[in-house]
SEPA-806599 format. One record per atom (N, C-alpha, C): residue number from 1; y, x, z; residue in one letter. Coordinates in pm, 1 decimal. Each point is the difference from the previous one (the first is absolute). Layout:
N
num;north;east;up;residu
NUM;Y;X;Z;A
...
This chain:
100
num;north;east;up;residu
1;-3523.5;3246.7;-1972.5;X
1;45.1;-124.6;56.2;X
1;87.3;24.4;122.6;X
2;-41.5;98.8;105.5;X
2;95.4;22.1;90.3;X
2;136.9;67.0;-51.5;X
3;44.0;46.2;-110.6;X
3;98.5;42.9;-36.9;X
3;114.0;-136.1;20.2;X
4;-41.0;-86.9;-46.0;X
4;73.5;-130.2;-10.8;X
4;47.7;-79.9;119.3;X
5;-95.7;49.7;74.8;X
5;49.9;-80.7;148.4;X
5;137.1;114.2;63.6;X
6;99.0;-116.4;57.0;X
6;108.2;51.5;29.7;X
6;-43.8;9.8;169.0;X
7;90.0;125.1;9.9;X
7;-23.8;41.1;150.3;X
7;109.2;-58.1;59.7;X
8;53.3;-40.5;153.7;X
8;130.7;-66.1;80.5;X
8;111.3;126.3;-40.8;X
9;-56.8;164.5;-3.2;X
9;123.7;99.0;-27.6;X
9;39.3;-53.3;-193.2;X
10;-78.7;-101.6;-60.2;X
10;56.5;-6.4;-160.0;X
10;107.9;-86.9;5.6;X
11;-19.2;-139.1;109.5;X
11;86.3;-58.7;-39.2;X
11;147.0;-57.4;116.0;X
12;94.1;-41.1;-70.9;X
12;110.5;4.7;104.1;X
12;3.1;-48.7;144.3;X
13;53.6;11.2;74.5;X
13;-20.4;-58.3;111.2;X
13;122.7;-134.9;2.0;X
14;-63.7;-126.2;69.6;X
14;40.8;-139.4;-64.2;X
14;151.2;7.0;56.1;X
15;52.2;63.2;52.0;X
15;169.5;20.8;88.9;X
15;32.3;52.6;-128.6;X
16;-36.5;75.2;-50.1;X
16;54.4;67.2;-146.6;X
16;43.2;-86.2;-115.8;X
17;-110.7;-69.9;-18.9;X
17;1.8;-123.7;-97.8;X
17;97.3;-97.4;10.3;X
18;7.6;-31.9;94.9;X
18;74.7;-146.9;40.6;X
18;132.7;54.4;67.9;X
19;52.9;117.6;46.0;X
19;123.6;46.7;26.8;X
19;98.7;-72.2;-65.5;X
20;-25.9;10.0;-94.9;X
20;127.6;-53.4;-103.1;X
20;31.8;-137.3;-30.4;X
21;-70.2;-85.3;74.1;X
21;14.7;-138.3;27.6;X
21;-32.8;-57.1;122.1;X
22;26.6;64.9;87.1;X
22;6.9;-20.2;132.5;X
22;166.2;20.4;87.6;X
23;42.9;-61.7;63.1;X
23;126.7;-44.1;5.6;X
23;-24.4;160.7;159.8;X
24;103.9;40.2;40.3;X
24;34.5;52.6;68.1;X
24;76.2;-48.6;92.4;X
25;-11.9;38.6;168.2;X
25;26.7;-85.5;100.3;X
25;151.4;-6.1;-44.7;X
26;91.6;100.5;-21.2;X
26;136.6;-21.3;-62.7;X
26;-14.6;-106.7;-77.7;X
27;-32.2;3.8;-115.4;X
27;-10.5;-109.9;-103.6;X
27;11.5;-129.6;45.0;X
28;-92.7;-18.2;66.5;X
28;-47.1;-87.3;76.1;X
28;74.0;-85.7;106.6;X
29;62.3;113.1;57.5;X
29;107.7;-48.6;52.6;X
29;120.8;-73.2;-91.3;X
30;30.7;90.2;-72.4;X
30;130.7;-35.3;-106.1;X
30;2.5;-141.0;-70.0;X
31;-154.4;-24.7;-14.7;X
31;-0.4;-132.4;-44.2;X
31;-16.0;-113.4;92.4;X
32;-70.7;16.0;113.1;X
32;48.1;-76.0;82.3;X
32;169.1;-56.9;48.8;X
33;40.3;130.9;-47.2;X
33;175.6;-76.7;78.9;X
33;59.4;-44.4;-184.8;X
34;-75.0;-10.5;-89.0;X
34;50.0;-51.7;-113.9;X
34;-44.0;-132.8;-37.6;X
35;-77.0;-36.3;72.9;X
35;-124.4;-118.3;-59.3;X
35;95.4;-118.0;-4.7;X
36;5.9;-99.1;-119.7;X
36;82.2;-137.3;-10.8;X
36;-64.5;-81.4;65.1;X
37;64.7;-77.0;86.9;X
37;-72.8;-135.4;65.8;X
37;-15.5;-92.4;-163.4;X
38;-130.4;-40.5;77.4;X
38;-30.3;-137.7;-152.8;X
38;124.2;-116.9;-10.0;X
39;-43.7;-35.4;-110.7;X
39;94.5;-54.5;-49.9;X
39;-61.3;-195.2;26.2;X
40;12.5;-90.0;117.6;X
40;-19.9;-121.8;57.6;X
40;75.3;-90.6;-46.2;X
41;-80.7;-90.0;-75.7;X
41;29.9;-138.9;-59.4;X
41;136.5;-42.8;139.1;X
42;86.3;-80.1;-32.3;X
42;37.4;-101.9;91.2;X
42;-43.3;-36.9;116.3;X
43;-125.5;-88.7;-76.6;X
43;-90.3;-87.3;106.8;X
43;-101.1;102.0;63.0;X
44;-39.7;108.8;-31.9;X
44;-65.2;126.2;89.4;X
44;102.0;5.5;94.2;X
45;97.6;50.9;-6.2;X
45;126.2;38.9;77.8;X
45;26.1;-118.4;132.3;X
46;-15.3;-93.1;-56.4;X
46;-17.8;-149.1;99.9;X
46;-98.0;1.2;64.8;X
47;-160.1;22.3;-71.2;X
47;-132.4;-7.4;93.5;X
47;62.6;132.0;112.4;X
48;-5.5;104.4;-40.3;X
48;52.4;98.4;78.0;X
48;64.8;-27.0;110.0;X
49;114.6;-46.0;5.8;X
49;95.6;-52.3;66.2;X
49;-80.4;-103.0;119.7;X
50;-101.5;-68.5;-22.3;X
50;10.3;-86.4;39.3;X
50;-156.8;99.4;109.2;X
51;-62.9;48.9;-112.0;X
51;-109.6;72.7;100.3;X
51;35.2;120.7;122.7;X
52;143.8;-6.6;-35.9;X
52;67.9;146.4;99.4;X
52;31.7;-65.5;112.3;X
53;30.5;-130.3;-17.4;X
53;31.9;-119.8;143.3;X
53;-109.6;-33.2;47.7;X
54;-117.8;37.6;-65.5;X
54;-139.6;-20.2;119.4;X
54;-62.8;-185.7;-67.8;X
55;95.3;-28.5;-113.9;X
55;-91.8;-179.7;-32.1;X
55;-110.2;15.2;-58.7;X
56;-57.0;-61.5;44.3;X
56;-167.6;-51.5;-107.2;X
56;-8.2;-44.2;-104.1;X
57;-77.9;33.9;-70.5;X
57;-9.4;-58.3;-134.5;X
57;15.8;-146.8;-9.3;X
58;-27.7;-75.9;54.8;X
58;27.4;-142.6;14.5;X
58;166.1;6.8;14.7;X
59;40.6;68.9;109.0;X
59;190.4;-27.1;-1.7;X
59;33.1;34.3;-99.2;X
60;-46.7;127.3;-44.6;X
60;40.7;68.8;-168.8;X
60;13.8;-107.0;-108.7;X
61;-109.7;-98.8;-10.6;X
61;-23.9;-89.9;-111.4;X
61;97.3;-83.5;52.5;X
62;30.6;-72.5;110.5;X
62;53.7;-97.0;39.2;X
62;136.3;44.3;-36.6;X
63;68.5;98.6;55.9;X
63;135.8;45.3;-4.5;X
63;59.6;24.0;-203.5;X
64;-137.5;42.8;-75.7;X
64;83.6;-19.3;-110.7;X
64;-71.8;-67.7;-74.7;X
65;-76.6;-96.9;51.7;X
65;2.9;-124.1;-101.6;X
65;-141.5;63.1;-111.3;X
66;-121.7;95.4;55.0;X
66;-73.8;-23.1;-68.7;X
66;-173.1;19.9;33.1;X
67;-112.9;42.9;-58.2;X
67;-111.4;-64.6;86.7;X
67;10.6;136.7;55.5;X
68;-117.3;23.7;119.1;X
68;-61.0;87.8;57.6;X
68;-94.5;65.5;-78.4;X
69;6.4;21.0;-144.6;X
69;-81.8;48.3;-75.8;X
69;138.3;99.6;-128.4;X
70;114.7;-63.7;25.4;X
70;91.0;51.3;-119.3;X
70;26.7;85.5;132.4;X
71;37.7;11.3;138.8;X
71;16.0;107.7;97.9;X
71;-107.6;101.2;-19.7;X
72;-93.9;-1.6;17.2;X
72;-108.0;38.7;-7.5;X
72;-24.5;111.5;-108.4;X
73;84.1;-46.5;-122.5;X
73;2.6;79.9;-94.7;X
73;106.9;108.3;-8.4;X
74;123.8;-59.0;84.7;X
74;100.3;71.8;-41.2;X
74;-4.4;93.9;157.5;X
75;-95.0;-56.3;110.1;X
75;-39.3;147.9;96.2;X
75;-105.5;135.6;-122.0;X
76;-39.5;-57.5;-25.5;X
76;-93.1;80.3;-114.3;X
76;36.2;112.6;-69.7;X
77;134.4;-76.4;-112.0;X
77;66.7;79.0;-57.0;X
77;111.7;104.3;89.6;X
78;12.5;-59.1;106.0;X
78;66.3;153.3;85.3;X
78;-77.5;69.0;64.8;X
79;-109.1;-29.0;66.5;X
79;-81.6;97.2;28.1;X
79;-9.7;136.2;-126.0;X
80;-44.8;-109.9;-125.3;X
80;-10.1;97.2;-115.0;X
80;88.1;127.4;4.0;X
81;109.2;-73.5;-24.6;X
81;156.4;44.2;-25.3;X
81;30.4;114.6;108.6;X
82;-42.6;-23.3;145.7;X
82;47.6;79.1;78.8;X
82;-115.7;104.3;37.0;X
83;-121.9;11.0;-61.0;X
83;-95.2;28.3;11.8;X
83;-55.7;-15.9;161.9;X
84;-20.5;-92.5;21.6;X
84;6.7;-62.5;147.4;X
84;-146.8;-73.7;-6.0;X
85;-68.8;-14.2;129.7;X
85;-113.0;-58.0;10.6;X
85;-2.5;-126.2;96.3;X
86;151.8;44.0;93.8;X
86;-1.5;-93.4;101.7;X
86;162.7;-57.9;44.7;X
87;-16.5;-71.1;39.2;X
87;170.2;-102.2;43.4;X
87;28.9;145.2;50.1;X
88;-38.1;33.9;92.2;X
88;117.4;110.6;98.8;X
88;4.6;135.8;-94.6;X
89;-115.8;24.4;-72.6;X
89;56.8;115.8;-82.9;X
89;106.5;-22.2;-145.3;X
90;20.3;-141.0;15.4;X
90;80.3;-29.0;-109.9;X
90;115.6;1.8;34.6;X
91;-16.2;-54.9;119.9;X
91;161.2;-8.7;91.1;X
91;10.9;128.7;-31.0;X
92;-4.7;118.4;84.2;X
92;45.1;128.3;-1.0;X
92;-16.4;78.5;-125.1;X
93;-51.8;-35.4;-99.6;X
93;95.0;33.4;-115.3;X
93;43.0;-37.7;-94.2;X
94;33.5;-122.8;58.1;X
94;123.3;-96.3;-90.3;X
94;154.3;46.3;99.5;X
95;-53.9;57.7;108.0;X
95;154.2;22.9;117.9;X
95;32.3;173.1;-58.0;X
96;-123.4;37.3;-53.0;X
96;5.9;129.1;-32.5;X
96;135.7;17.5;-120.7;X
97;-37.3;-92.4;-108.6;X
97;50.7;-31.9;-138.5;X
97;150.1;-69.5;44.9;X
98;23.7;-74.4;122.0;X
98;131.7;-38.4;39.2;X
98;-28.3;-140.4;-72.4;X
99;-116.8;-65.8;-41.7;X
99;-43.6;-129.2;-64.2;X
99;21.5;-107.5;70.2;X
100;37.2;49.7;181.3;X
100;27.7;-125.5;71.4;X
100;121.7;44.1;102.0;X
């Protein structure tokens, strides 16, 4: 039965394994200065616009005519989009992408 048990010298060490799908700080780099900014509806491009001037969701709805719940959605979908969690980290990389 002890024949069967593998010793840590039997099996690979996990840097070994996963080498080959692990991006390299070069790599890594390279794709960073390649990455496409997403691709923003219109009316994203407008919420945007309008959240880079500092308005509230209430001015947002007011200024294009729709509820504080269709804003709401379309902050959503750029967060998504920009992989963003917050107004100011969206700002800076939507300024990153040249989006504003």
């Amino acid at each position: 039965m002890h024949e069967l048990a593998a010793t840590s010298a039997d099996r690979p060490d996990v840097t070994v394994l996963y080498a080959s799908m692990t991006a390299t700080p070069r790599e890594l780099g390279e794709v960073s200065m390649t990455l496409v900014p997403p691709a923003l509806s219109p009316r994203e491009r407008e919420v945007l616009n309008e959240l880079a001037r500092g308005a509230t969701y209430a001015d947002i709805a007011a200024a294009l005519f729709v509820s504080e719940n269709t804003v709401k959605t379309h902050v959503s979908s750029l967060y998504t989009k920009l992989a963003a969690s917050r107004r100011s980290e969206a700002l800076k990389i939507a300024r990153s992408f040249r989006l504003l």
